[in-house]
SEVOPA-367130 format. One line per field, with one value per atom (N, C-alpha, C): x, y, z; residue number from 1; atom name. Coordinates in Angstrom, 1 decimal, padded with zeros to 4 digits. Layout:
SEVOPA-367130
X: c(X|...)
Y: c(Y|...)
Z: c(Z|...)
resi: c(NUM|...)
name: c(CA|...)
//
This chain:
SEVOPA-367130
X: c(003.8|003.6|002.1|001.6|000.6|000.3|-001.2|-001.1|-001.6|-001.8|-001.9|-002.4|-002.9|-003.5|-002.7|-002.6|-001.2|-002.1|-002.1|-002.6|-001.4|-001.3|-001.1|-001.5|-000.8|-001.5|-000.7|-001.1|-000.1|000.2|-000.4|000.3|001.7|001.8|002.5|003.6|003.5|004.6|005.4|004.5|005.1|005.7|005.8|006.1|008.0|007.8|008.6|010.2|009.1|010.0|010.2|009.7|010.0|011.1|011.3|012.6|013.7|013.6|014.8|015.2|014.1|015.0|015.2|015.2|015.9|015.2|014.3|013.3|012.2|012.8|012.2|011.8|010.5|010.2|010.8|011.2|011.8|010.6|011.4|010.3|010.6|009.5|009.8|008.6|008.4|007.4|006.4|005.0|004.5|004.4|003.7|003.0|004.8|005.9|007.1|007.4|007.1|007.0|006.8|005.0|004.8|004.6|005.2|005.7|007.1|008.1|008.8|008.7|007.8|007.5|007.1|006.0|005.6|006.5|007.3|008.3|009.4|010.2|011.0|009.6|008.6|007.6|007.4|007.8|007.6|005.8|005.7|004.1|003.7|002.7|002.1|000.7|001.1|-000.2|-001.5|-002.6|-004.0|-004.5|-004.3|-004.6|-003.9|-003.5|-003.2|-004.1|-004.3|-005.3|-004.3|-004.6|-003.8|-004.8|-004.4|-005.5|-004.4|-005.2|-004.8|-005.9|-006.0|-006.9|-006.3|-007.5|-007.2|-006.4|-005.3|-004.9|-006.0|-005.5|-006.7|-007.0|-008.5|-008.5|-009.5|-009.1|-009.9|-011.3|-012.2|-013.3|-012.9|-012.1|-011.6|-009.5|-009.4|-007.9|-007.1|-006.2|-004.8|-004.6|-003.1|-002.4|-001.8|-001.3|-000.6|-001.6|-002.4|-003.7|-004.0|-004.1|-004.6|-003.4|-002.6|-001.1|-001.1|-001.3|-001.0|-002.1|-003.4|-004.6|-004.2|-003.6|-003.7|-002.3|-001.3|-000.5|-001.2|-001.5|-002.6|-003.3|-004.2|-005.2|-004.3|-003.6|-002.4|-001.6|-001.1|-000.8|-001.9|-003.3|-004.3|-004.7|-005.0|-005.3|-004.6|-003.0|-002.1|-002.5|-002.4|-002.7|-004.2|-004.7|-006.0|-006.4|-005.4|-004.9|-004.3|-003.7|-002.8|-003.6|-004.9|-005.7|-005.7|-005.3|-004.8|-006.4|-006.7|-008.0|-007.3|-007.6|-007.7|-008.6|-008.5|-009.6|-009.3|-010.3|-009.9|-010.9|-010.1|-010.7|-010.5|-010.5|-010.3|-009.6|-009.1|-008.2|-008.5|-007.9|-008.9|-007.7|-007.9|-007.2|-008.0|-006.8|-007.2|-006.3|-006.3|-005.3|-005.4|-003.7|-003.5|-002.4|-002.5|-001.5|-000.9|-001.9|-001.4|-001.1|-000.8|-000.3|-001.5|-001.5|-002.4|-001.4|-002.4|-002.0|-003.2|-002.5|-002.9|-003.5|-004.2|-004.5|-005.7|-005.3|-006.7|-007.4|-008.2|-010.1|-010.6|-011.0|-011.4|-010.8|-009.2|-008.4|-008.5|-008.4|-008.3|-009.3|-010.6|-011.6|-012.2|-011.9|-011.7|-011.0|-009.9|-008.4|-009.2|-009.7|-010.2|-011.5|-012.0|-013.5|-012.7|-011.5|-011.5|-010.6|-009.5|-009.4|-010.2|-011.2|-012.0|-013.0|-012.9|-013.6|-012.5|-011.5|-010.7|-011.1|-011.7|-012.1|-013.5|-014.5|-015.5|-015.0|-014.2|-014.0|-012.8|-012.1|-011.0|-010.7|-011.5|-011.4|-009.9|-009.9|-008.1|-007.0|-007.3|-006.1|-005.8|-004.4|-004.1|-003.0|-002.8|-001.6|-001.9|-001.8|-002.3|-000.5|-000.5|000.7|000.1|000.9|-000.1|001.4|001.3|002.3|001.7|002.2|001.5|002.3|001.9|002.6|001.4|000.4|-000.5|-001.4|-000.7|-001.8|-003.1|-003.7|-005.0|-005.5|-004.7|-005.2|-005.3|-004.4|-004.6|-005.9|-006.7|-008.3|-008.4|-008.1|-008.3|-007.0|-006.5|-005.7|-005.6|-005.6|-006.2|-007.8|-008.4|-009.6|-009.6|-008.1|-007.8|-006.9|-006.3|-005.8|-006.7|-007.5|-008.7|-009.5|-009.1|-010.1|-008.6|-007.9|-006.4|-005.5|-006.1|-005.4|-004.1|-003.0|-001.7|-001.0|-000.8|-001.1|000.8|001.5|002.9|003.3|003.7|003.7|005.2|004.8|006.0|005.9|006.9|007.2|008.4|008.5|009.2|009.4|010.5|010.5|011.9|011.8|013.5|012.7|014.1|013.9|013.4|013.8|013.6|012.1|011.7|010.1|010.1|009.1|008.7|009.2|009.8|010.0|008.7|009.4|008.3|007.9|008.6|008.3|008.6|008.0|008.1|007.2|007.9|007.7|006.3|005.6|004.5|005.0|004.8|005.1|003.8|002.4|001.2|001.1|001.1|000.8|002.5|003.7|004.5|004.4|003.9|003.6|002.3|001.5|-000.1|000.2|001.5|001.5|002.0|001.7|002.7|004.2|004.5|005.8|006.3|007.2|007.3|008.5|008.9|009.9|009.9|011.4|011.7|011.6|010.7|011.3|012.6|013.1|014.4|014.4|015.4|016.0|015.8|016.5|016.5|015.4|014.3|012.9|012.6|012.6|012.0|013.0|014.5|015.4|015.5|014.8|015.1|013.6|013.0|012.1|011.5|012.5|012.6|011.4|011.0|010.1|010.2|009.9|010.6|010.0|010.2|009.7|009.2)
Y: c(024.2|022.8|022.4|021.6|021.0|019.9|019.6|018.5|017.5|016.3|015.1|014.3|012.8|011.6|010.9|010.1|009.1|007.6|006.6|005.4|004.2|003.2|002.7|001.4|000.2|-001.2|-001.8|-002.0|-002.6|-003.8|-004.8|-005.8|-005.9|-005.2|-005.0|-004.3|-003.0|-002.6|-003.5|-004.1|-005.1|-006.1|-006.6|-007.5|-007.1|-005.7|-005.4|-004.9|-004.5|-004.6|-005.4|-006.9|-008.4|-008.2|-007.9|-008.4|-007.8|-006.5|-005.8|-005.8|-006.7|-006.8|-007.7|-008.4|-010.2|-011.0|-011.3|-011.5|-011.2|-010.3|-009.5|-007.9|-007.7|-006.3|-005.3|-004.3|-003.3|-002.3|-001.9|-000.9|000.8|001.3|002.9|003.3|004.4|005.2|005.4|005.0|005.0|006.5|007.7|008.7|009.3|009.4|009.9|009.1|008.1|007.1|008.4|008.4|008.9|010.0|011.0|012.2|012.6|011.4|011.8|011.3|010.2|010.2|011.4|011.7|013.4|014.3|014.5|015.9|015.4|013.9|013.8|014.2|013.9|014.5|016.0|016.6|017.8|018.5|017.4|017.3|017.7|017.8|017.7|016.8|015.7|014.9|015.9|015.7|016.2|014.6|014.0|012.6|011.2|010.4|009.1|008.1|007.0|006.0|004.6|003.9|002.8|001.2|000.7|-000.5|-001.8|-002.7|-003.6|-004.9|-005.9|-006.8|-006.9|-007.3|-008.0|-009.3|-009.7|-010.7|-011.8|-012.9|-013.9|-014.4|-014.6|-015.3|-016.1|-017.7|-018.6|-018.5|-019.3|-019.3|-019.1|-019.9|-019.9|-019.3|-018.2|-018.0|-018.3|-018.6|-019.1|-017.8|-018.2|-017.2|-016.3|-017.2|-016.5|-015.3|-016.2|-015.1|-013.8|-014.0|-012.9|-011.9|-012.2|-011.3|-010.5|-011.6|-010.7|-009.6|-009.7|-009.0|-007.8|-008.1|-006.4|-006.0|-006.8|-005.6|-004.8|-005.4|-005.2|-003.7|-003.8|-003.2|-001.8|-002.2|-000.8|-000.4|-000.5|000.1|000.5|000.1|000.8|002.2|001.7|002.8|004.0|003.7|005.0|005.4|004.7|005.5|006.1|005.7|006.5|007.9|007.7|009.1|009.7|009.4|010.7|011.1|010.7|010.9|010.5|008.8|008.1|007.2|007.6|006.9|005.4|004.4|002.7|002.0|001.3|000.5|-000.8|-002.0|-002.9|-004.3|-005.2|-006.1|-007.7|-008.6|-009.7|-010.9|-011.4|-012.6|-013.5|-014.4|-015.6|-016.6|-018.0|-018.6|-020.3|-020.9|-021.7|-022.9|-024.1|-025.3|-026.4|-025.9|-026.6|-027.0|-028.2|-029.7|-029.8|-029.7|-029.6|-028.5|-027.2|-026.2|-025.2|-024.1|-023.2|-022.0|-021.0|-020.3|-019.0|-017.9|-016.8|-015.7|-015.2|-014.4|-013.1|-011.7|-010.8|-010.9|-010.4|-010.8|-009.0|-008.3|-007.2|-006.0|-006.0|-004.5|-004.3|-005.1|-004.2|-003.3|-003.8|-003.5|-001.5|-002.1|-001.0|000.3|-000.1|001.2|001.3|000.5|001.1|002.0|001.7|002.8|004.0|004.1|005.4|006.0|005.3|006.1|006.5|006.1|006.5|007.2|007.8|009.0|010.2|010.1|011.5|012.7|012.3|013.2|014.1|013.4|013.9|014.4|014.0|014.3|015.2|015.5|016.2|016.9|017.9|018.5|019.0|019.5|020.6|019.1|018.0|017.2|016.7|017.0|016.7|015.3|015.4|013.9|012.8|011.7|010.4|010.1|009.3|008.4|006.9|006.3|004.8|003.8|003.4|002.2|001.0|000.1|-001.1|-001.6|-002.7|-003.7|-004.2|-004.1|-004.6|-004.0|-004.8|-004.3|-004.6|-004.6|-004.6|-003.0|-002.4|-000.4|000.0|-000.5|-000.6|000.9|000.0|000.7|001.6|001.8|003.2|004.0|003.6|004.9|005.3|004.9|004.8|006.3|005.8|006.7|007.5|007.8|009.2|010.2|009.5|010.3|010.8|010.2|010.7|012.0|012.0|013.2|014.4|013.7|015.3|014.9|013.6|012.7|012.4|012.7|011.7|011.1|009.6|008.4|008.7|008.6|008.5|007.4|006.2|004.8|004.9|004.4|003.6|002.2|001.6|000.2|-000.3|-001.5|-002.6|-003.8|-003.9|-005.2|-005.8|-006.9|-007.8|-007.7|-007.6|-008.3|-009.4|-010.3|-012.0|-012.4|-013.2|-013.3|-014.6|-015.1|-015.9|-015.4|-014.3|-013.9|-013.3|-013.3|-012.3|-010.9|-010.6|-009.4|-009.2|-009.6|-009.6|-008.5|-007.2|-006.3|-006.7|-005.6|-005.7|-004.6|-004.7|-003.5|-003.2|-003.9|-002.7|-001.9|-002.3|-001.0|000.0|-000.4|000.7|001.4|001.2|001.8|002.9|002.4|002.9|004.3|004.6|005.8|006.5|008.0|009.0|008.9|008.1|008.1|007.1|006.3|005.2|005.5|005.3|004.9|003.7|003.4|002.2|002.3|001.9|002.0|001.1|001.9|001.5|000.8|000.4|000.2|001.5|002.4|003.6|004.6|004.3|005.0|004.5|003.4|003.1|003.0|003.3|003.7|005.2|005.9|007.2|007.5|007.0|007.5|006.3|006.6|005.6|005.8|004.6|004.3|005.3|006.0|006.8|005.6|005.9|004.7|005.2)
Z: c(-003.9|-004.0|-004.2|-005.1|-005.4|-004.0|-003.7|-003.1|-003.9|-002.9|-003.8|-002.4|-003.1|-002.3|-002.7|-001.3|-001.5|-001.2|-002.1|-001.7|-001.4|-000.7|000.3|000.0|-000.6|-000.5|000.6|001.6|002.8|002.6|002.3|001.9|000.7|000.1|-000.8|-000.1|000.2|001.4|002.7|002.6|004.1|003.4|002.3|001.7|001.1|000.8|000.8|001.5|002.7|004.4|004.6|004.5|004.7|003.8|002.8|001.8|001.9|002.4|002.7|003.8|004.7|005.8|006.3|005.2|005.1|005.8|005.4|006.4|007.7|008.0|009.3|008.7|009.0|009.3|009.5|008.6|009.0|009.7|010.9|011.6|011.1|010.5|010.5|010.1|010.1|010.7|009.0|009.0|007.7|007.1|007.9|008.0|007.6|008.0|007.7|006.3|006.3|005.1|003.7|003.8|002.9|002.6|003.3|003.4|002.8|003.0|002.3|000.6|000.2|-001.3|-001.6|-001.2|-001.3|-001.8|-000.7|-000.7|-002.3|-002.3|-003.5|-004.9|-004.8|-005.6|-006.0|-004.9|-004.9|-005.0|-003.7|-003.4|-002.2|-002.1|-000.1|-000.2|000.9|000.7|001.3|000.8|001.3|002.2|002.2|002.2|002.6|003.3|003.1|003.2|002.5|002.3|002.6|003.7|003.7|003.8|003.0|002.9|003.3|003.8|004.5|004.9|005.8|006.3|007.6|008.3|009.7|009.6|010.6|010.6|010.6|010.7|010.3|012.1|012.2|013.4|013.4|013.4|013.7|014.9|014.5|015.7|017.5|017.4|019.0|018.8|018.0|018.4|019.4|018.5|019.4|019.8|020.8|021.5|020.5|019.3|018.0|017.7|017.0|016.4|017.0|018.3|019.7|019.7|019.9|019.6|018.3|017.2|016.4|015.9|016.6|016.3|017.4|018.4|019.6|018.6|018.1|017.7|016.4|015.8|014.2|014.9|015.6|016.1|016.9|017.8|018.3|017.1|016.2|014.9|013.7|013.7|013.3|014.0|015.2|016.2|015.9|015.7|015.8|014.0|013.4|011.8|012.1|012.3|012.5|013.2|014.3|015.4|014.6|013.5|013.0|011.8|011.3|010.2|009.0|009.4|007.9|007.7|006.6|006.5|006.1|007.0|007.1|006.1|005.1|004.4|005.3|005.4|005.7|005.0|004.6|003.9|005.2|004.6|005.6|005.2|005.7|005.7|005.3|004.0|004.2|004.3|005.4|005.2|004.1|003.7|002.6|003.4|003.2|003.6|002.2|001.7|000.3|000.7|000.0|000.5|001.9|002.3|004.3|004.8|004.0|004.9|004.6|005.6|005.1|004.9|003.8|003.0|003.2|003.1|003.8|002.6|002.5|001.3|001.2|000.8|001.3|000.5|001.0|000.0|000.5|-000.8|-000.6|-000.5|-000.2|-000.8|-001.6|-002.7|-004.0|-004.3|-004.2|-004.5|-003.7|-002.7|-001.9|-002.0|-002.2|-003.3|-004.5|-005.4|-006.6|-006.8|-005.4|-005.1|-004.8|-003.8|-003.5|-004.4|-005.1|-006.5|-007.5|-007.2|-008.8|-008.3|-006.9|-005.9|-006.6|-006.3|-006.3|-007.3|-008.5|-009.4|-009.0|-007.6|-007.7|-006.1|-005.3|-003.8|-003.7|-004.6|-004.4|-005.4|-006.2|-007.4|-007.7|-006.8|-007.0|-006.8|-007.0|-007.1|-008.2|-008.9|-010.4|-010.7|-009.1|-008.9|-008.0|-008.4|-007.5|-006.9|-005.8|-006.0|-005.3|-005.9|-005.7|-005.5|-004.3|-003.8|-004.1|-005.1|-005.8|-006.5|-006.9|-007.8|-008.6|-008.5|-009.2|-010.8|-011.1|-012.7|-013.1|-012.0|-012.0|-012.1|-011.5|-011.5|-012.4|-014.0|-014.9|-015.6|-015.7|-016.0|-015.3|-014.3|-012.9|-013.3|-013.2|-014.0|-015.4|-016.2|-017.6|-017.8|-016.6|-016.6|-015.4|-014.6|-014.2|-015.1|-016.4|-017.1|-017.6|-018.2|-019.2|-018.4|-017.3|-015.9|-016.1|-016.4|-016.4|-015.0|-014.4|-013.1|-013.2|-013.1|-013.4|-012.2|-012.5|-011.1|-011.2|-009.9|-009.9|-009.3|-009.8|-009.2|-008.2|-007.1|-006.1|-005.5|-006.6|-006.9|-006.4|-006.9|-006.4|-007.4|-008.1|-008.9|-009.4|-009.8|-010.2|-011.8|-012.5|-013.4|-014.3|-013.3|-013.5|-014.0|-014.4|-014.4|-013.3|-013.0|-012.2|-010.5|-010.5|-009.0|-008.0|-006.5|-005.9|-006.3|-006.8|-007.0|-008.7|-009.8|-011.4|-011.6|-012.9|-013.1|-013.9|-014.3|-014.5|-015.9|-017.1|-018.0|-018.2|-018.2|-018.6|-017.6|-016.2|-015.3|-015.3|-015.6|-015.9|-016.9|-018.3|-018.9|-019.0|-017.7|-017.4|-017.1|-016.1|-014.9|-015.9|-015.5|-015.4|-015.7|-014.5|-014.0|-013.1|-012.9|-011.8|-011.1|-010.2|-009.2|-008.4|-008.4|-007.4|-006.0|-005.4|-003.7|-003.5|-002.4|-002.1|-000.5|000.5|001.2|001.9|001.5|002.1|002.5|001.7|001.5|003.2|003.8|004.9|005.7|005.2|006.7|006.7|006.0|006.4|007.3|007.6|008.2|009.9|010.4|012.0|012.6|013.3|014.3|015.9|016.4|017.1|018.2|019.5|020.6|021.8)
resi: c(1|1|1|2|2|2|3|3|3|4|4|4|5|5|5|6|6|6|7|7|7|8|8|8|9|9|9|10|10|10|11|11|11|12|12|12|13|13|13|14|14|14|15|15|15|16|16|16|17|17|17|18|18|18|19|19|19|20|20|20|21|21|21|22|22|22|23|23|23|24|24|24|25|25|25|26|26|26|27|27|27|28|28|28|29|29|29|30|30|30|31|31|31|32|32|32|33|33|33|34|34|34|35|35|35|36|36|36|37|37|37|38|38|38|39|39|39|40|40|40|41|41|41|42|42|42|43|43|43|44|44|44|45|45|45|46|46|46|47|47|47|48|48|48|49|49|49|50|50|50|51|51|51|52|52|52|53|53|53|54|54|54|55|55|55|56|56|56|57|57|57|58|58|58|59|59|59|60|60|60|61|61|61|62|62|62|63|63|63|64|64|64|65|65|65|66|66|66|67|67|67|68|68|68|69|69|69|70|70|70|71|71|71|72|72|72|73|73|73|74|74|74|75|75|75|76|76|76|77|77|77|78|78|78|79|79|79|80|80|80|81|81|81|82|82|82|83|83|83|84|84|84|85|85|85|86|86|86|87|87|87|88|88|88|89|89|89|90|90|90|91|91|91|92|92|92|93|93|93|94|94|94|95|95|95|96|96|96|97|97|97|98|98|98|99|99|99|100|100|100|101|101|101|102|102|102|103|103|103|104|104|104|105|105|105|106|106|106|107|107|107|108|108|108|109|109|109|110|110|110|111|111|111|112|112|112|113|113|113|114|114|114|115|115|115|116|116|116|117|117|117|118|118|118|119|119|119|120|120|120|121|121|121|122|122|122|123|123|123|124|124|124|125|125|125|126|126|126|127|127|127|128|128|128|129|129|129|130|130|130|131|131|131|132|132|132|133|133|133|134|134|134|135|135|135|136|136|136|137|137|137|138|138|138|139|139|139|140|140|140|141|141|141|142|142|142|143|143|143|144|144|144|145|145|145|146|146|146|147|147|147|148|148|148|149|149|149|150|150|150|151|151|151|152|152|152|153|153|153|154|154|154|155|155|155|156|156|156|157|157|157|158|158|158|159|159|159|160|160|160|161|161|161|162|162|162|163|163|163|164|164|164|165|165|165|166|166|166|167|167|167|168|168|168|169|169|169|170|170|170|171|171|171|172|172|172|173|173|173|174|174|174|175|175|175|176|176|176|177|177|177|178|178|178|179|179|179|180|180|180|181|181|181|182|182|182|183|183|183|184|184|184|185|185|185|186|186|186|187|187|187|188|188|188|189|189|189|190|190|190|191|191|191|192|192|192|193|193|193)
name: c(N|CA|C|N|CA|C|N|CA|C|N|CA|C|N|CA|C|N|CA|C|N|CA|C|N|CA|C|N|CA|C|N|CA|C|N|CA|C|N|CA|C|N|CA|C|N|CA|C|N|CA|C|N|CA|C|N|CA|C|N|CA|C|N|CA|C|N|CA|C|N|CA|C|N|CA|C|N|CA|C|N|CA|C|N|CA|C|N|CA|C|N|CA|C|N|CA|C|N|CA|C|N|CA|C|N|CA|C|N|CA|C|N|CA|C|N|CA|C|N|CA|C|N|CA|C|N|CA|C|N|CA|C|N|CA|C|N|CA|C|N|CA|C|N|CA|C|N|CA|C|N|CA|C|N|CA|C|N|CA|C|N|CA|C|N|CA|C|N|CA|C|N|CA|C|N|CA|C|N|CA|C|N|CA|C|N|CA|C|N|CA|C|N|CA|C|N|CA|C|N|CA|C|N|CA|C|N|CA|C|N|CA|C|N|CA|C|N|CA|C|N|CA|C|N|CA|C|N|CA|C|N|CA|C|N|CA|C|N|CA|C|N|CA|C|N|CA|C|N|CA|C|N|CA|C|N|CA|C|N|CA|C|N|CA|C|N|CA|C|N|CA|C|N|CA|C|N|CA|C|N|CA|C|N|CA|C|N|CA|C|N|CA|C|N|CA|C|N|CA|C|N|CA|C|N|CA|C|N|CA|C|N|CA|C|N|CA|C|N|CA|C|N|CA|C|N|CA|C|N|CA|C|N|CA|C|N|CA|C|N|CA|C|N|CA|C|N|CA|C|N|CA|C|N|CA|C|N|CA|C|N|CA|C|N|CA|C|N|CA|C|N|CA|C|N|CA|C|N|CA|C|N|CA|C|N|CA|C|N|CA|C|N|CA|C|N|CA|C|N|CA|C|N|CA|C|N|CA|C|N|CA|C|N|CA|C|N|CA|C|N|CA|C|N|CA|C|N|CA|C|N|CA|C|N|CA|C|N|CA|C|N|CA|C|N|CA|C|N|CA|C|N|CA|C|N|CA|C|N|CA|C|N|CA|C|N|CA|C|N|CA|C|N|CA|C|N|CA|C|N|CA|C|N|CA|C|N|CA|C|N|CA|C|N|CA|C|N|CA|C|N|CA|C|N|CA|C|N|CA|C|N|CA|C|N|CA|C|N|CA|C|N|CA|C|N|CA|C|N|CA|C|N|CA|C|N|CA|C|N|CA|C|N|CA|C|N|CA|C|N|CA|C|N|CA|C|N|CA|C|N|CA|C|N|CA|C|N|CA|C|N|CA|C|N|CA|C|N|CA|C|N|CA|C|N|CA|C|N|CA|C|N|CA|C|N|CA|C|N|CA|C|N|CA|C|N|CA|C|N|CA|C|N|CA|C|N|CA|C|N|CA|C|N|CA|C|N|CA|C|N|CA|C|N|CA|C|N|CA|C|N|CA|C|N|CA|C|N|CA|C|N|CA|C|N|CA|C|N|CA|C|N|CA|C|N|CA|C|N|CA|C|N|CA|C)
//
């Protein structure tokens, strides 16, 4: 088995969990997560890279805010104990037509630094796998093929256009290779307690 670097857009994955589990979070274990993309790869990760932002917290946080920062932070803590390198960008909140609206500032940017490290940090790696929806990687992968890189996308998408989740054909046609995440990808791998 070849290894490989597994990248990680968490927003994107949680978004996902939100959908499949009808709203609510599915809980299961990330590090088992992307172990098993690996192994249906017929890979071994060298690597996990999980990018994310701090929940948002106003000057004087609410009780909300404060909650959801010690759980944020006790589930960083454990990715990090297990040797998952954390990117972290930050929250921004916005307030359009009365409500506020939540949005990261600086993942991407971040995933695209340490993708476009792997050719000079990890010589013996010939496979990327990249959990994304975004066609912005586009160019980053484009100029890991050109290195002899081949990116193996783990996606999510409807048909339909205008949905939450609308397929992207330049970045499907960017990778290697794509796959659907499923339902099952995050119930086979349980939150132990």
């Amino acid at each position: 088995m070849f290894e490989t670097i597994i990248f990680i857009d968490g927003g994107f994955v949680s978004k996902i969990s939100n959908y499949f589990g009808d709203g609510k979070y599915l809980r299961y274990d990330l590090i088992s997560f992307a172990e098993n993309i690996c192994l249906k790869e017929n890979l071994l990760y060298k690597q996990i890279f999980y990018y994310t932002a701090l929940p948002f917290q106003s000057e004087f946080p609410t009780e909300t805010e404060e909650k959801k920062k010690e759980g944020y932070d006790k589930f960083i803590k454990q990715l990090k104990k297990r040797g998952v390198i954390v990117r972290e960008g930050r929250c921004q909140r916005l307030k359009i037509d009365g409500k506020f609206e939540y949005s990261q500032k600086a993942v991407d940017i971040l995933l695209a630094m340490d993708i476009m490290s792997v050719p000079l940090k990890y010589l013996e790696v010939r496979r990327i796998i990249l959990l994304s929806t975004d066609s912005d990687f586009v160019p980053l992968i484009e100029s890991l093929k050109e290195k002899g890189i081949k990116t193996i996308l783990y996606t999510y998408y409807k048909k339909q256009r205008g949905v939450i989740f609308a397929r992207s054909n330049y970045l499907i046609k960017s990778v290697h290779k794509y796959k659907l995440l499923t339902k099952k990808d995050f119930e086979d791998c349980p939150l132990e307690k």
